[in-house]
N, C-alpha and C positions, 0 to 999 in steps of 0.2 A: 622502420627499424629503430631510429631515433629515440621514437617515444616511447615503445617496449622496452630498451636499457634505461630511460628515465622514471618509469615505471616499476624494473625490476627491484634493482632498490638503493640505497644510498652508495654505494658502495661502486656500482654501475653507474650512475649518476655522478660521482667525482674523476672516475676512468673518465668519463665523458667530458668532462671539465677540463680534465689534465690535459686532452688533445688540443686543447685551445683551438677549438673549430673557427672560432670566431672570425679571425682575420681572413681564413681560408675562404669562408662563405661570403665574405664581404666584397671579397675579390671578385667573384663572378658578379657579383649587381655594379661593382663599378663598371667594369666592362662591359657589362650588360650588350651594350651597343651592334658590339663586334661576335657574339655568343649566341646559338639556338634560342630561344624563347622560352623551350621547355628546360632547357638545363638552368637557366638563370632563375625560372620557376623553382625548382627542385632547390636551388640552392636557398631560396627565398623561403621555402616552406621550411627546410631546416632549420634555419636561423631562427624560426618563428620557433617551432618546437623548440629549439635549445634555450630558447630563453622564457616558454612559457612556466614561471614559477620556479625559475633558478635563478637565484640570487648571485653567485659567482659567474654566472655566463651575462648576466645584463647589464653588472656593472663591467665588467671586460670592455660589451658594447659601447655601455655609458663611457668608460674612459679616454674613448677617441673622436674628438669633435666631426670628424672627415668620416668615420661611418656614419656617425647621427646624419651629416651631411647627406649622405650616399642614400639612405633611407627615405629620408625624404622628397630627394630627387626622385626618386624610383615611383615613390608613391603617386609624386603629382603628374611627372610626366612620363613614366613606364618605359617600353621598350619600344625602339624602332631599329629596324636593321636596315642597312642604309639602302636606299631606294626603294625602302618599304614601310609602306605608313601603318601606325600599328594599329588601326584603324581597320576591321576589313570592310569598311564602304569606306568611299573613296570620299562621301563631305564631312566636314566639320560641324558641330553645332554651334551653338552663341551664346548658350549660358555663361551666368557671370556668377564666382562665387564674392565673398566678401575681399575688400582690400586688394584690388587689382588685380587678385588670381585669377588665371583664366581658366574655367574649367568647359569641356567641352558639353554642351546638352544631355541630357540623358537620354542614353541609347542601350540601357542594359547592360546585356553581357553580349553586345557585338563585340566591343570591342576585345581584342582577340589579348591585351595583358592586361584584364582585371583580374586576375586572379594575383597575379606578381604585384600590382597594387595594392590590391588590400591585405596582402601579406604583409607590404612593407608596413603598411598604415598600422596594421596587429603589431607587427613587431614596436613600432614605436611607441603603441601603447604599451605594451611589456615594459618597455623601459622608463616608463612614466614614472616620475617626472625629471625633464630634461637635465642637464647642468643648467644653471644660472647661467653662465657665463657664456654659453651659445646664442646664437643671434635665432636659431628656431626656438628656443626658450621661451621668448618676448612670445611669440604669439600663441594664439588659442588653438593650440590645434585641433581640437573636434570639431570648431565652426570651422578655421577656413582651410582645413583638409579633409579630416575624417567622415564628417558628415556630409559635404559635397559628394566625399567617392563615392559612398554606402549609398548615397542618393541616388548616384550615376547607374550605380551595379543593378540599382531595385527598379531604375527606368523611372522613376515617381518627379512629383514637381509639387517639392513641399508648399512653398509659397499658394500655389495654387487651392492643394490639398487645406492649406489652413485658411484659404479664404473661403471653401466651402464650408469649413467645418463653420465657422465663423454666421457665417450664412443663414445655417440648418440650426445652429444653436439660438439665433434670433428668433425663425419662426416657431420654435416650439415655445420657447418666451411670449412672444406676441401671439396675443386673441385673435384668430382668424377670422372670426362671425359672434353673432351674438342669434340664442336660441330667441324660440320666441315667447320664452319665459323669462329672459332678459338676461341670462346667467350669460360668463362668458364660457366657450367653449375653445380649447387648446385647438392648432389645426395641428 
């Protein structure tokens, strides 16, 4: 419903503005914790909409160091409700992304808040690029957030994925045989 008022047209789009949803939706990811999964979702998708391509709602966002905070929490380590790991299989992985983040192996979409992740991860790119003066600023966040999750969500193992590629790029490089016409032939 969100994006159809942002859609209808400027006019619905500043109504939307004037609510100052901002702070409202932000609230449920802080809390996240103690909140349904799905609600904290919902509220997560909003935010993403209200700020995709709205310049009065992102900077609102940008204005306050403790939602950029809250976003980025959300992104890296999601939702648990307490005696419930937001995990639905019960192990852990061991991947590691860059700079002592810990990101768990990629397992897909088991994990039961990728979606409220990479909402949040969308959302912070909407509001790219950070303040200066936040300490999430400093870092790159597409290496060692965005592209870890989007990794995690597609189940893939780039590193891997590039040593093949790497691999298959050689052999078609390299002369596999020689005819016996002496020519070389690609394998």
């Amino acid at each position: 419903m969100l994006r159809r008022f942002r859609e209808t047209s400027d006019k619905a789009l500043q109504a939307v503005n004037n609510l100052t949803l901002v702070p409202f939706l932000i609230s449920f990811l802080s809390s996240r914790n103690s909140l349904p999964l799905k609600l904290v979702t919902a509220a997560a998708q909003c935010l993403y909409v209200l700020t995709e391509d709205n310049p009065p709602a992102y900077k609102h966002l940008r204005s306050e160091s403790g939602w950029i905070n809250t976003l980025v929490e959300v992104a890296r380590e999601g939702w648990e409700k307490a005696g419930e790991p937001s995990n639905s299989k019960a192990g852990k992985g061991k991947g590691k992304a860059t700079e002592g983040m810990e990101v768990e192996a990629p397992q897909g979409l088991e994990r039961k808040d990728m979606l409220l992740r990479i909402l949040a991860a969308g959302t912070i790119r909407h509001i790219a690029p950070l303040p200066p003066l936040m300490p999430a600023a400093a870092l790159d966040l597409d290496t060692t957030l965005i592209i870890p999750l989007l990794d995690q969500a597609l189940g893939t193992d780039l590193p891997q994925i590039n040593a093949e590629v790497l691999r298959l790029s050689e052999e078609l490089v390299r002369p596999s045989c020689l005819s016996a016409n002496g020519r070389c032939v690609l394998g």
